[in-house]
GUMARFI-293030 format. One record per atom (N, C-alpha, C): residue in three letters; x, y, z. Coordinates in steps of 0.05 Angstrom, whole numbers. Layout:
! GUMARFI-293030
[pt ALA; [X; Y; Z]]
...
***
This chain:
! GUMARFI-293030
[pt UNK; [1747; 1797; 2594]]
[pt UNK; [1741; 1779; 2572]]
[pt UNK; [1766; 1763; 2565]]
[pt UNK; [1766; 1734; 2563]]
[pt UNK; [1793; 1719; 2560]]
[pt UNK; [1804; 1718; 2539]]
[pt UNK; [1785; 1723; 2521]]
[pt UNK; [1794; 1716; 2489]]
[pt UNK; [1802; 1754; 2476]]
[pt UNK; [1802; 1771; 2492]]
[pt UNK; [1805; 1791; 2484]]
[pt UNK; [1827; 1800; 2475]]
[pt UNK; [1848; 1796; 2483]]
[pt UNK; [1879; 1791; 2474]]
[pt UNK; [1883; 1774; 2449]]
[pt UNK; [1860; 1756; 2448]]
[pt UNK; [1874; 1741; 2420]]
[pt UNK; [1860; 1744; 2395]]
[pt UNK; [1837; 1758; 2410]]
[pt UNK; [1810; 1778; 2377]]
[pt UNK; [1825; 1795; 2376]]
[pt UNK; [1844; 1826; 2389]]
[pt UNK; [1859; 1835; 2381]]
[pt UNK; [1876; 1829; 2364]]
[pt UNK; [1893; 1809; 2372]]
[pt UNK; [1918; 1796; 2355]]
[pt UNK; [1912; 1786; 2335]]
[pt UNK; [1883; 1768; 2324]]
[pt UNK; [1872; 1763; 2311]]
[pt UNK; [1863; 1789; 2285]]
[pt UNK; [1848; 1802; 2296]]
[pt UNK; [1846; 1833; 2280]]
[pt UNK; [1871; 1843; 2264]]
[pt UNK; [1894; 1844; 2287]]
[pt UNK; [1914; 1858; 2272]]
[pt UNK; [1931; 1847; 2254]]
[pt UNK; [1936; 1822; 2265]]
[pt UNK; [1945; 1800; 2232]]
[pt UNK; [1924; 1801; 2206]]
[pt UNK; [1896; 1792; 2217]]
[pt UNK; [1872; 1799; 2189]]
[pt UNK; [1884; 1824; 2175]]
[pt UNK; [1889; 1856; 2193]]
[pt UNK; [1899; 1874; 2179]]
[pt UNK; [1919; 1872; 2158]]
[pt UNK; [1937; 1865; 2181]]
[pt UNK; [1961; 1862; 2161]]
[pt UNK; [1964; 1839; 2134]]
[pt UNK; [1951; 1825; 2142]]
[pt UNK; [1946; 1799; 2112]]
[pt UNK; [1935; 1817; 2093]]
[pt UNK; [1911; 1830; 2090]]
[pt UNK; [1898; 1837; 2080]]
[pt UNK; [1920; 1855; 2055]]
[pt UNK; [1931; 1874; 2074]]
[pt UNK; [1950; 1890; 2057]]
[pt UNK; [1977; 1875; 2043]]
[pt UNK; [1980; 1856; 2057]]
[pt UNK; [1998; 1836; 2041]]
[pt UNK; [1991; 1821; 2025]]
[pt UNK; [1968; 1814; 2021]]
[pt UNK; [1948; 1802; 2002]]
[pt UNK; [1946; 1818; 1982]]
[pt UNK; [1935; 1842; 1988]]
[pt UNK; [1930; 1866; 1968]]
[pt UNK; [1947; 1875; 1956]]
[pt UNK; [1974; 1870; 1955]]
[pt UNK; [2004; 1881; 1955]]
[pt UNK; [2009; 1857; 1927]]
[pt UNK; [2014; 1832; 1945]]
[pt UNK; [2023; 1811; 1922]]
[pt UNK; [2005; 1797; 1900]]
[pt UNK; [1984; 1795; 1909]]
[pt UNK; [1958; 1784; 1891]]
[pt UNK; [1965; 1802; 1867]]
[pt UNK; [1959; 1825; 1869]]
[pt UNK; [1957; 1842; 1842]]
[pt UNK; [1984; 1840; 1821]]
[pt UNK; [2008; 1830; 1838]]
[pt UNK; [2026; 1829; 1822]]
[pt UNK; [2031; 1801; 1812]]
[pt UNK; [2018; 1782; 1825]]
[pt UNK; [2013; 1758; 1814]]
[pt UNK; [2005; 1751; 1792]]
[pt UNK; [1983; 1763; 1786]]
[pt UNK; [1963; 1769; 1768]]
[pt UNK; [1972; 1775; 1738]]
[pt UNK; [1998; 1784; 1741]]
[pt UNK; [2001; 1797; 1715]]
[pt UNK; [2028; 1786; 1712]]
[pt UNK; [2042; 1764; 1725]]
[pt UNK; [2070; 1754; 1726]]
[pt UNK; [2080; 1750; 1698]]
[pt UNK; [2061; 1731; 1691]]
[pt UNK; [2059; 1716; 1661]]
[pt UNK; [2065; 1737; 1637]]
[pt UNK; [2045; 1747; 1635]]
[pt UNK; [2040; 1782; 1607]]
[pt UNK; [2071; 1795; 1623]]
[pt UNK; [2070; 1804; 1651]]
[pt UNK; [2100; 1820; 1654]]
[pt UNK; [2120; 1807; 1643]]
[pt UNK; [2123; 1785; 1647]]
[pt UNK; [2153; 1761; 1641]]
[pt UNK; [2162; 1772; 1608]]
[pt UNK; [2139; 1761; 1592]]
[pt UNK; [2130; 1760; 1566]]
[pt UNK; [2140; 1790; 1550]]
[pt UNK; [2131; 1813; 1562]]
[pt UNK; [2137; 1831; 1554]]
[pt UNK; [2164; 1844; 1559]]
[pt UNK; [2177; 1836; 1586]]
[pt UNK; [2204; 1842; 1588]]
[pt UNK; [2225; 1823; 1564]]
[pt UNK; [2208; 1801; 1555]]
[pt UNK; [2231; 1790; 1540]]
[pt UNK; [2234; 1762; 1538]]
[pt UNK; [2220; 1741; 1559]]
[pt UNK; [2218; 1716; 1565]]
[pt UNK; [2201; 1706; 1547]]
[pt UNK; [2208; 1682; 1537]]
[pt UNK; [2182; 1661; 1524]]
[pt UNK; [2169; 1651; 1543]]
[pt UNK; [2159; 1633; 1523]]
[pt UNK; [2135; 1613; 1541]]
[pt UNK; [2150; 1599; 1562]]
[pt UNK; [2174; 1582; 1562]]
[pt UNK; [2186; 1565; 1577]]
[pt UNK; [2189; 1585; 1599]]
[pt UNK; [2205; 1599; 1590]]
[pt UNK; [2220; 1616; 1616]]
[pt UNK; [2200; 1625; 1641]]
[pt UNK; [2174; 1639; 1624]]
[pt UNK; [2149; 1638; 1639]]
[pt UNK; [2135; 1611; 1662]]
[pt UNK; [2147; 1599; 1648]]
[pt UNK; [2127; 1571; 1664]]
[pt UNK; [2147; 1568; 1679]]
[pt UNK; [2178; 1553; 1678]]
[pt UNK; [2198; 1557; 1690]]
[pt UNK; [2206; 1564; 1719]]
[pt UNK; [2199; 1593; 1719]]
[pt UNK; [2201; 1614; 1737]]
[pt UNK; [2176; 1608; 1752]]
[pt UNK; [2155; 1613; 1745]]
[pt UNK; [2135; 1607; 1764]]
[pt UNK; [2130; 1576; 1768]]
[pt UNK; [2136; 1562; 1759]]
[pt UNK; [2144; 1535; 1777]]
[pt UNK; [2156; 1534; 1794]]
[pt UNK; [2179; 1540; 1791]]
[pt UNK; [2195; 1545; 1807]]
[pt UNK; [2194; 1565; 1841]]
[pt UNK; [2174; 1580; 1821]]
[pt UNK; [2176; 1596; 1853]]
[pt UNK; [2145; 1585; 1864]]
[pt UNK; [2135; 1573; 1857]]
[pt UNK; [2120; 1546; 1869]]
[pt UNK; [2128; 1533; 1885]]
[pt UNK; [2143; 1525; 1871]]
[pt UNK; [2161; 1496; 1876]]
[pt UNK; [2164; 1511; 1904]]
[pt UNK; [2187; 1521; 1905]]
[pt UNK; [2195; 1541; 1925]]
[pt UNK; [2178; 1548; 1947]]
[pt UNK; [2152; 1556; 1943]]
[pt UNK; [2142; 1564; 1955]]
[pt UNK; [2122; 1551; 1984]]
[pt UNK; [2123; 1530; 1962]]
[pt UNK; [2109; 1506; 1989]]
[pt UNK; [2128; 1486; 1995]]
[pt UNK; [2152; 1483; 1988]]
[pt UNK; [2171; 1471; 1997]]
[pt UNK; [2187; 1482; 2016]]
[pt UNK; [2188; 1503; 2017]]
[pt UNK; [2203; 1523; 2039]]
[pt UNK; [2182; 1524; 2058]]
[pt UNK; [2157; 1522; 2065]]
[pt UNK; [2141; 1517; 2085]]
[pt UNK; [2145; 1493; 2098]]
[pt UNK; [2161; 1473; 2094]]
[pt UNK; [2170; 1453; 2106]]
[pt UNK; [2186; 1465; 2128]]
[pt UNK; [2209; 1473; 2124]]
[pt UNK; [2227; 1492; 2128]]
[pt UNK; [2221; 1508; 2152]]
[pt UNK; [2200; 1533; 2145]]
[pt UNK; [2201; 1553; 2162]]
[pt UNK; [2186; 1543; 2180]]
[pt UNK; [2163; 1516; 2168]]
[pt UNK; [2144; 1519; 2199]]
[pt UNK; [2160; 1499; 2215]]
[pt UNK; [2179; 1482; 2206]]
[pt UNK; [2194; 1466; 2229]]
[pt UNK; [2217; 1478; 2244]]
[pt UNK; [2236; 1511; 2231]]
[pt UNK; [2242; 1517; 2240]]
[pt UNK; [2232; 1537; 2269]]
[pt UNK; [2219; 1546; 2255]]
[pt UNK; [2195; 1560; 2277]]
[pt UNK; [2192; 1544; 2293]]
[pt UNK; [2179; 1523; 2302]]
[pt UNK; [2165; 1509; 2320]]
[pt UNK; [2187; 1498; 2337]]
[pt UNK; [2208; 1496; 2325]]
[pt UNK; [2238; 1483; 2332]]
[pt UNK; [2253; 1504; 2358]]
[pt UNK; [2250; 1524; 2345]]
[pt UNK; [2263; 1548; 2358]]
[pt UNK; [2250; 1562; 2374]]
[pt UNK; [2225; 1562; 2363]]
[pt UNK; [2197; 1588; 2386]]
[pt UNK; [2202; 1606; 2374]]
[pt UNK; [2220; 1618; 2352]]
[pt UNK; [2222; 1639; 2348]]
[pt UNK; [2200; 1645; 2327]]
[pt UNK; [2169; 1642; 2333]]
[pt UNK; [2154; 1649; 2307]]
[pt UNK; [2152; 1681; 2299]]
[pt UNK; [2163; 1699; 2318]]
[pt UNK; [2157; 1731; 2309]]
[pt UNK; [2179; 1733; 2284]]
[pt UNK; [2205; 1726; 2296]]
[pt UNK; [2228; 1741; 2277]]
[pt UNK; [2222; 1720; 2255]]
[pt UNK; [2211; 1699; 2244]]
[pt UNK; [2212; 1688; 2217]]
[pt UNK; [2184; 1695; 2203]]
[pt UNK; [2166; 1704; 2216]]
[pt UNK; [2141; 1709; 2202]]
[pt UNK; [2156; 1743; 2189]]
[pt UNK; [2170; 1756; 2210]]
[pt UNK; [2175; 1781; 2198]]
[pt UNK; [2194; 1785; 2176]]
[pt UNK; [2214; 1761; 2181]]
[pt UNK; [2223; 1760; 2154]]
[pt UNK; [2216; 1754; 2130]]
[pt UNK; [2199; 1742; 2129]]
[pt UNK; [2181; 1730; 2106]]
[pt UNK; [2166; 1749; 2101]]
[pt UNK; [2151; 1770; 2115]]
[pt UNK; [2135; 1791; 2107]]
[pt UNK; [2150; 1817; 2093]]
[pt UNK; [2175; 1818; 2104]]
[pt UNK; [2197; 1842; 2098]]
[pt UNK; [2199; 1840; 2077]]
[pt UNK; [2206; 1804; 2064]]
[pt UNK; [2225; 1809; 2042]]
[pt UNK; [2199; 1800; 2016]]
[pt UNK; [2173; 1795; 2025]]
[pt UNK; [2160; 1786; 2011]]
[pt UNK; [2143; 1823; 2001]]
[pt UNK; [2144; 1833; 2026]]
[pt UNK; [2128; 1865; 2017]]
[pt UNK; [2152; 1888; 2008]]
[pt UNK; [2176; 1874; 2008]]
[pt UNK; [2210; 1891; 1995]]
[pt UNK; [2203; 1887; 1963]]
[pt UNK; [2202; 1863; 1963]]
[pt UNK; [2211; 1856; 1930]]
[pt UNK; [2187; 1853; 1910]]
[pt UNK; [2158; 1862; 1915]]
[pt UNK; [2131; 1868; 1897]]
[pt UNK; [2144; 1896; 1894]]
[pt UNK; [2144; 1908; 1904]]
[pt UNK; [2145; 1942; 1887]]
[pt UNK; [2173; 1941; 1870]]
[pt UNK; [2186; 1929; 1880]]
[pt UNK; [2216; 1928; 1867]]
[pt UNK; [2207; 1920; 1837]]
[pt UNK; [2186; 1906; 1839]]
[pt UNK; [2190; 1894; 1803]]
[pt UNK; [2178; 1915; 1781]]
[pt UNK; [2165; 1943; 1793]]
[pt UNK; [2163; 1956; 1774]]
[pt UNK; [2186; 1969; 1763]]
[pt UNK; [2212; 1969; 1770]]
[pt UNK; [2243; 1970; 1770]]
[pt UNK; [2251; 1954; 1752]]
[pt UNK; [2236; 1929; 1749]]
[pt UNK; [2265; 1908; 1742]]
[pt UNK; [2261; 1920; 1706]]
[pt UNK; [2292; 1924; 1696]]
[pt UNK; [2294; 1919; 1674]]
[pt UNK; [2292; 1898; 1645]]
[pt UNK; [2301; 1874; 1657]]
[pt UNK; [2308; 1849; 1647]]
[pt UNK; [2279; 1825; 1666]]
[pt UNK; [2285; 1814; 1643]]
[pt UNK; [2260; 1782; 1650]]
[pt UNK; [2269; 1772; 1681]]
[pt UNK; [2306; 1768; 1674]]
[pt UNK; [2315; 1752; 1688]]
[pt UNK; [2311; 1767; 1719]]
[pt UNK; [2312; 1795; 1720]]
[pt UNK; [2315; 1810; 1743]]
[pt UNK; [2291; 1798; 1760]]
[pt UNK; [2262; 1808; 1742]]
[pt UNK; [2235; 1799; 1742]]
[pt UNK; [2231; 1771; 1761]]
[pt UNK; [2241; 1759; 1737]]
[pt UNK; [2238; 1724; 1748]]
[pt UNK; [2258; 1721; 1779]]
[pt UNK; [2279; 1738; 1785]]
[pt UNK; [2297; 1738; 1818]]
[pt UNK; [2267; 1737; 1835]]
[pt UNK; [2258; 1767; 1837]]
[pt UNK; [2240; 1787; 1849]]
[pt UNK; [2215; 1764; 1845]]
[pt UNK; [2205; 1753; 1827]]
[pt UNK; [2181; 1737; 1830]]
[pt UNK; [2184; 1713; 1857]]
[pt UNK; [2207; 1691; 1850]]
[pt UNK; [2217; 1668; 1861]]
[pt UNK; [2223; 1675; 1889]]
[pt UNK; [2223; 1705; 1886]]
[pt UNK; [2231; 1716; 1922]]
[pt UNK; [2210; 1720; 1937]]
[pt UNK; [2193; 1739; 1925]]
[pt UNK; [2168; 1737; 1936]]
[pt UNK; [2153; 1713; 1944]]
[pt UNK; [2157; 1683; 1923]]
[pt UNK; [2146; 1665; 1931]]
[pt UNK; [2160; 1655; 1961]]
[pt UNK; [2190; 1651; 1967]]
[pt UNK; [2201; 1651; 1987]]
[pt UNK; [2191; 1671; 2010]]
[pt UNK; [2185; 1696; 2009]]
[pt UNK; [2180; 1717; 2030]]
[pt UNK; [2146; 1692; 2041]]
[pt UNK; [2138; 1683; 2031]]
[pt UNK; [2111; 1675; 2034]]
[pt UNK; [2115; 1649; 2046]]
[pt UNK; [2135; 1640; 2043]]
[pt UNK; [2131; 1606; 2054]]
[pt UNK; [2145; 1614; 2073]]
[pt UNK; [2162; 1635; 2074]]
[pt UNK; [2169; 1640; 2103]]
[pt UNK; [2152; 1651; 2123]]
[pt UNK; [2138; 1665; 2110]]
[pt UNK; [2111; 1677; 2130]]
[pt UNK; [2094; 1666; 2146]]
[pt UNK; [2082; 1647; 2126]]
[pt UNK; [2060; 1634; 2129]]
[pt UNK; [2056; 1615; 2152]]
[pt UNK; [2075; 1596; 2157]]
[pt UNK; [2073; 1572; 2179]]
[pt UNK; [2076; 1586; 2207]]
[pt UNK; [2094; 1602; 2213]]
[pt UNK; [2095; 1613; 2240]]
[pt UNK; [2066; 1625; 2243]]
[pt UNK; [2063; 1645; 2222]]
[pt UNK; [2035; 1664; 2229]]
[pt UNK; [2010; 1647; 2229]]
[pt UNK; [2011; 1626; 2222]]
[pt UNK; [1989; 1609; 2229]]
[pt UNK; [1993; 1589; 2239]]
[pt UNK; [2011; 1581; 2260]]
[pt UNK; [2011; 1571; 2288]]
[pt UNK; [2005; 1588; 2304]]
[pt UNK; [2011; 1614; 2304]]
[pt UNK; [2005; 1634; 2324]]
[pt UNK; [1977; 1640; 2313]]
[pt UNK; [1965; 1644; 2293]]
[pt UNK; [1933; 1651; 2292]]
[pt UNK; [1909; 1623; 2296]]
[pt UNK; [1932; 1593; 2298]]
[pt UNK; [1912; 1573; 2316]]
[pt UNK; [1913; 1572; 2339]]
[pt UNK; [1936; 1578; 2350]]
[pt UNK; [1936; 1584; 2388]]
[pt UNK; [1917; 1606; 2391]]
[pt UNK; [1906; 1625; 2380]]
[pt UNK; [1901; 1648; 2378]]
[pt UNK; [1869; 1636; 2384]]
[pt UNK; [1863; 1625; 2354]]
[pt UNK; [1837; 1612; 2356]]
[pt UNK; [1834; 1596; 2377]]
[pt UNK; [1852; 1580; 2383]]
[pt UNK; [1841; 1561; 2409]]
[pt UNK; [1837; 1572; 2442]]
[pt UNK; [1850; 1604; 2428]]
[pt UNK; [1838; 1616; 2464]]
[pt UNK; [1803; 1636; 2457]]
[pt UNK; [1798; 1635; 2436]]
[pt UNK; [1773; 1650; 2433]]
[pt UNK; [1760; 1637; 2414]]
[pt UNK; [1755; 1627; 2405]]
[pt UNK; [1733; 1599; 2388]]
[pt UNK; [1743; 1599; 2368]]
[pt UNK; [1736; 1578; 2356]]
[pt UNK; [1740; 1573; 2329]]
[pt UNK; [1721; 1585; 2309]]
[pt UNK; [1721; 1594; 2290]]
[pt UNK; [1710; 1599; 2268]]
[pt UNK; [1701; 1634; 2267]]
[pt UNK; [1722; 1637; 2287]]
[pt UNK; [1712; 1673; 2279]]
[pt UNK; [1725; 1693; 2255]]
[pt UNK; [1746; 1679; 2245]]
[pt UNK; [1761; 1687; 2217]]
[pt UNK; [1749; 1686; 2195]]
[pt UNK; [1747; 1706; 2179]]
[pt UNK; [1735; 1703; 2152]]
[pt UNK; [1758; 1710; 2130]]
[pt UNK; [1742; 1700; 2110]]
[pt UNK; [1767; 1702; 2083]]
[pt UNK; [1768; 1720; 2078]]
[pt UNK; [1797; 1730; 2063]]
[pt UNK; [1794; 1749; 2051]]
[pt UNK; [1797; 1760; 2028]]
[pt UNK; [1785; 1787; 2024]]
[pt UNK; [1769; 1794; 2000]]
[pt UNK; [1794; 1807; 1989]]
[pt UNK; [1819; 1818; 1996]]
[pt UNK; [1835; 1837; 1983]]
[pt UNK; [1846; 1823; 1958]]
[pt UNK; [1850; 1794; 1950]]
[pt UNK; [1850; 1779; 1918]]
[pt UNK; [1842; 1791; 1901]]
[pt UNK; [1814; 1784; 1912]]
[pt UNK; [1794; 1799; 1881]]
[pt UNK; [1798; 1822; 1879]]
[pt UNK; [1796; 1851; 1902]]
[pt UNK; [1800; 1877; 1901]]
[pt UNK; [1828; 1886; 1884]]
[pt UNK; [1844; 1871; 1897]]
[pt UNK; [1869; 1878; 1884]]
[pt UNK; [1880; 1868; 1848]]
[pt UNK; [1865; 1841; 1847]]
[pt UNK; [1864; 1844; 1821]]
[pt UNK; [1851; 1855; 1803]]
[pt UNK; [1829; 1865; 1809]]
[pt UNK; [1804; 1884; 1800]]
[pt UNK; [1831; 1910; 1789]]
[pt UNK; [1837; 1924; 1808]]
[pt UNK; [1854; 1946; 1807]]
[pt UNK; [1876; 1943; 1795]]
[pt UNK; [1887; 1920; 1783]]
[pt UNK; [1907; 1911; 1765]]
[pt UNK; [1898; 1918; 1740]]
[pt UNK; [1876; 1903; 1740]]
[pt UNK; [1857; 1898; 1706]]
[pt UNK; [1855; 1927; 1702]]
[pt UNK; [1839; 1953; 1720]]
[pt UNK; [1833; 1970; 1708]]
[pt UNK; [1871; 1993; 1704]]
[pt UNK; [1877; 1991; 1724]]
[pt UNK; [1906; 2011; 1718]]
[pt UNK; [1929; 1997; 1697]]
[pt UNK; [1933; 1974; 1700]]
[pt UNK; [1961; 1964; 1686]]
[pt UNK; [1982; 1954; 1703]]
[pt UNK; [1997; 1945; 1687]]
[pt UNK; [2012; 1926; 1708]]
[pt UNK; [2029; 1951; 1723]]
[pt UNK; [2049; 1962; 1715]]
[pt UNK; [2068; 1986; 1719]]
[pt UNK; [2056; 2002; 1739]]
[pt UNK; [2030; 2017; 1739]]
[pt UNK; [2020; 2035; 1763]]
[pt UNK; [2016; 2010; 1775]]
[pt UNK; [2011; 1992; 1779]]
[pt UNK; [2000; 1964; 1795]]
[pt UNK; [2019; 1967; 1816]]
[pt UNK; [2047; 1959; 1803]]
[pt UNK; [2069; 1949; 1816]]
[pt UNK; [2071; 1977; 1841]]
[pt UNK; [2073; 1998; 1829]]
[pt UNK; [2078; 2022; 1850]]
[pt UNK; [2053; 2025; 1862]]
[pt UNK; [2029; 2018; 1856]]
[pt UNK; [2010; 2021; 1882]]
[pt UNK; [2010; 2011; 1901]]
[pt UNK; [2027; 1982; 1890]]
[pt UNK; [2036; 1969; 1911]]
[pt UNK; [2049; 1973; 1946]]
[pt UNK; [2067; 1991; 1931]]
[pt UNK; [2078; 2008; 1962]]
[pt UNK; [2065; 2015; 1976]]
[pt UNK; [2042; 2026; 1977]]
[pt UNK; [2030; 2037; 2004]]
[pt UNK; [2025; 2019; 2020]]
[pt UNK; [2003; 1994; 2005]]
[pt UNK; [1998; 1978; 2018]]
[pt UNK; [2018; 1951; 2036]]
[pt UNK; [2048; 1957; 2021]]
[pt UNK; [2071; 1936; 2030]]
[pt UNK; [2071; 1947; 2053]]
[pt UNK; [2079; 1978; 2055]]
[pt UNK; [2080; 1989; 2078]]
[pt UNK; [2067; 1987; 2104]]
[pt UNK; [2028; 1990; 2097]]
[pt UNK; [2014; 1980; 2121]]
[pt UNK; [2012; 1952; 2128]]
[pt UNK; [2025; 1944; 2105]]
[pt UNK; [2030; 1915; 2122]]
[pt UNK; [2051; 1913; 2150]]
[pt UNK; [2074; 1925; 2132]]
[pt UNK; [2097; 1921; 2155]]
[pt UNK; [2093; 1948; 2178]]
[pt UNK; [2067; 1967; 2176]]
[pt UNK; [2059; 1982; 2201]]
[pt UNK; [2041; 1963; 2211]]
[pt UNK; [2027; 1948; 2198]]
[pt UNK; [2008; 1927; 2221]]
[pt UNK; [2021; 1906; 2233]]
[pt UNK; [2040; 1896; 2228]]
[pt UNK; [2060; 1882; 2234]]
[pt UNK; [2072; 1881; 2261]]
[pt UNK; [2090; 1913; 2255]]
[pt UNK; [2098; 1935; 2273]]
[pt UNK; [2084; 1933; 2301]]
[pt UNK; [2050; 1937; 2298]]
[pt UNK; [2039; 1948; 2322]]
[pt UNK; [2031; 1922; 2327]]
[pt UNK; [2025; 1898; 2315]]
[pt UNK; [2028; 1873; 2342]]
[pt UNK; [2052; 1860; 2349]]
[pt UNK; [2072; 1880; 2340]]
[pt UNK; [2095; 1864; 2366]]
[pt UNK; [2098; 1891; 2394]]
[pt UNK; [2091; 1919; 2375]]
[pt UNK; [2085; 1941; 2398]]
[pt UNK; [2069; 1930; 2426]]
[pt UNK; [2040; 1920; 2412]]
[pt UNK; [2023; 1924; 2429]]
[pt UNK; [2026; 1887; 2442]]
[pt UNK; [2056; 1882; 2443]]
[pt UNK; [2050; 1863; 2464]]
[pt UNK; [2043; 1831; 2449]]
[pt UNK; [2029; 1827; 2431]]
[pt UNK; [2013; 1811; 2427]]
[pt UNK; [2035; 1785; 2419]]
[pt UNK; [2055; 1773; 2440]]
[pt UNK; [2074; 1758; 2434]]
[pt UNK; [2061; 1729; 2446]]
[pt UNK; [2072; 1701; 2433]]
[pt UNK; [2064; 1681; 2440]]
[pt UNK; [2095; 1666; 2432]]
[pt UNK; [2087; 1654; 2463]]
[pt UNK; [2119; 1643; 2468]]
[pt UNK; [2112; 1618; 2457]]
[pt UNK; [2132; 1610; 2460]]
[pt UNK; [2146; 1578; 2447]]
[pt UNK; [2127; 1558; 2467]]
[pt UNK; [2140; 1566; 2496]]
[pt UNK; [2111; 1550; 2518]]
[pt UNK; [2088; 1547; 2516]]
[pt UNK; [2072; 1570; 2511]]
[pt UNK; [2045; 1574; 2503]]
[pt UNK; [2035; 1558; 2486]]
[pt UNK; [2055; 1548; 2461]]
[pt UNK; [2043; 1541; 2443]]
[pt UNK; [2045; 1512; 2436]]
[pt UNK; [2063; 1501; 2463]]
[pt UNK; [2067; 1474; 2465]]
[pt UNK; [2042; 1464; 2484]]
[pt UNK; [2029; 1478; 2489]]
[pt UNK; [2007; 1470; 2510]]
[pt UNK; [1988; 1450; 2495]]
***
């Protein structure tokens, strides 16, 4: 089967999103009320998450032209996943607003770094086994669900498991091979 290599590869990124989804969504969710209660006003709140907005889709300029530039889409999607599934559990740690607001603005960076490589490689992906076999996903809502009922604090540390199977699903598609060169993707 031709497309079998890239519904694998396909699968195991869905995995891994999912738990990276599930990881940061929930801490998203509660950025604002967290900020607020460590100590930040209203400004500092909007501020910070502008900023790591800002950041966030502006640094996608960035990573997907570096990527595409270099071929190197594994090592920048993995950095963007590292430092984006490092610094969600870290914020049940932070002491200070300002710590908070680092660890937020980073995570938005971990994500614009992610994003453009891993989805040039999941459209080469699609274009060897059809289009439209990806569905959305549901870990947003789940993970914020599980925010609302625990609290932000167990939130942040639930977080870890799931940062983790991210960077184990990660792990097993560069194990199992599932690399797409720079050539491939100039085709």
């Amino acid at each position: 089967m031709p497309g079998s290599a890239a519904l694998k590869f396909v699968l195991l990124v869905g995995a891994m999103s999912f738990f990276a989804d599930f990881t940061y969504e929930g801490a998203r969710s509660i950025v604002g009320p967290y900020l607020a209660m460590l100590g930040a006003g209203a400004l500092a709140v909007g501020v910070v998450t502008g900023f790591g907005e800002l950041l966030g889709y502006g640094l996608r300029l960035v990573s997907g032209r570096l990527s595409d530039k270099t071929g190197e889409f594994w090592p920048i999607m993995i950095a963007g996943y590292v430092l984006q599934m490092s610094v969600v559990p870290l914020l049940a740690l932070a002491g200070s607003w300002q710590l908070a607001a680092l660890l937020i603005v980073l995570e938005r960076v971990g994500k614009a770094t992610r994003n453009p490589p891993r989805d040039a490689m999941l459209a080469h992906a699609a274009g060897e086994m059809g289009y439209g076999w990806a569905a959305p996903s549901l870990s947003p809502s789940f993970s914020r669900s599980i925010t609302a009922a625990t609290g932000w604090r167990l939130r942040c540390w639930q977080s870890l498991p799931p940062s983790c199977s991210a960077c184990s699903s990660r792990l097993a598609c560069s194990i199992r091979g599932h690399r797409i060169s720079r050539r491939t993707l100039r085709r």
